[in-house]
C-alpha positions in Angstrom: -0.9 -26.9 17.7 -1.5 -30.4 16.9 -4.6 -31.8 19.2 -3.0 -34.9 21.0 -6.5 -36.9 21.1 -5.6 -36.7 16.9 -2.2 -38.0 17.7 -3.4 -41.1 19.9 -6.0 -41.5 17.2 -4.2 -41.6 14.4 -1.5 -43.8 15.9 -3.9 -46.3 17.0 -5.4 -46.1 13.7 -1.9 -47.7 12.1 -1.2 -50.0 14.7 -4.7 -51.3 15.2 -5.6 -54.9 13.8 -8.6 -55.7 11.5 -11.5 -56.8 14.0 -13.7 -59.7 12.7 -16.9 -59.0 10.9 -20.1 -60.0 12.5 -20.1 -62.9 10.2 -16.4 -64.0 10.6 -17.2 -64.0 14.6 -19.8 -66.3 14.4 -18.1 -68.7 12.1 -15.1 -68.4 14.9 -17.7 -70.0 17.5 -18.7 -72.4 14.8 -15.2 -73.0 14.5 -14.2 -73.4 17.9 -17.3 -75.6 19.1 -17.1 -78.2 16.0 -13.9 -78.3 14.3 -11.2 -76.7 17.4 -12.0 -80.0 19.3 -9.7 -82.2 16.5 -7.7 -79.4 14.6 -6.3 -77.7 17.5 -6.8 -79.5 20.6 -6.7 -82.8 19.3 -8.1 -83.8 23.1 -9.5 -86.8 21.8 -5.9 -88.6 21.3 -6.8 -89.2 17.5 -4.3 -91.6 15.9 -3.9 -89.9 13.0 -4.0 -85.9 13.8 -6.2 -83.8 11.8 -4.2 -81.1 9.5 -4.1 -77.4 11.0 -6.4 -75.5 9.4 -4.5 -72.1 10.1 -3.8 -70.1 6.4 -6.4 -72.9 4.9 -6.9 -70.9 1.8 -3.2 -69.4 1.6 -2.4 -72.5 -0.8 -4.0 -73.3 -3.6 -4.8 -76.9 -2.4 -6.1 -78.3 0.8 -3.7 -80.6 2.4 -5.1 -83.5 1.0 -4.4 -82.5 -2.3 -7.6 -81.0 -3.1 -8.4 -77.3 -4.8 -8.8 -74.8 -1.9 -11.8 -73.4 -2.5 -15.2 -72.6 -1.0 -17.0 -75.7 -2.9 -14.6 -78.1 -1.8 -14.2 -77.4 1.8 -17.8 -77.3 1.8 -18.0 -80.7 0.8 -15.4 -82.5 3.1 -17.2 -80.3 6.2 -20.8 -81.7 4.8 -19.8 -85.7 3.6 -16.9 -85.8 6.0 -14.0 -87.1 4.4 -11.2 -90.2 6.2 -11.4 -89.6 10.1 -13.4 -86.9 9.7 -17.4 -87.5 10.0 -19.6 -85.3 8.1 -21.4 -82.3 9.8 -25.0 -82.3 7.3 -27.0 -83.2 10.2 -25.0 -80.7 12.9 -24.6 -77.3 10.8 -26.8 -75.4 8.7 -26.4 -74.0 6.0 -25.9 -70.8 7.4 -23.4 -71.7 10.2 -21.3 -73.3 7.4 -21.4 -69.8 5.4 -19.8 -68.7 8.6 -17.3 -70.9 9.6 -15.8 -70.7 5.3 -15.7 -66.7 6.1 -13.8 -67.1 9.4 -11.5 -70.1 7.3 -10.7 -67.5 5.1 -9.4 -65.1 7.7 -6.6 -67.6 8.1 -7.7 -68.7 11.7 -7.4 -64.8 13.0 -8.8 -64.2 16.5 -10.9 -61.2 17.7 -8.5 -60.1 19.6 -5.3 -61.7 18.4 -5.2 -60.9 14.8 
């Protein structure tokens, strides 16, 4: 007799979505307090709207034209880059290593993978 508390498990094992690391959910609140204002919201009626950052690193260039990597998305977020200003004096070091490992889950939510 199979135990149906294996059953539930093991089905809820395939369906169930990655959660976000420890890390990735702190660069999601890094994310959504500096950077969700323009990329998503756009509340502030910006002219010229931001790109969407969703699936960042699923090309091989930012959509400027740039490499997509690590170094160079560092760089815009810490010398700004067009409309954008530049976060060195708002984000350290740390909170940047965050928000690159949430970037790099495409944009997933905790609880909307």
């Amino acid at each position: 007799m199979i135990c149906p508390v294996a059953i539930v498990t093991l089905l809820a094992g395939c369906h169930a979505a990655p959660q976000l690391t420890p890390q990735q959910a702190k660069g999601k609140r890094v994310y959504d307090l500096g950077c969700a204002h323009c990329h998503e919201e756009n509340d502030l009626h910006l002219k010229k709207v931001p790109p969407n950052l969703h699936g960042l690193f699923n090309s091989k260039t930012l959509p400027d034209g740039a490499p997509a990597t690590d170094v160079e998305v560092e760089r815009v977020v810490m010398a700004g880059k067009g409309m954008m200003p530049s976060f060195a004096y708002q984000m350290t070091k740390q909170q940047l290593e965050t928000l690159l490992a949430y970037l790099h889950t495409g944009l997933r939510d905790q609880n909307n993978p």
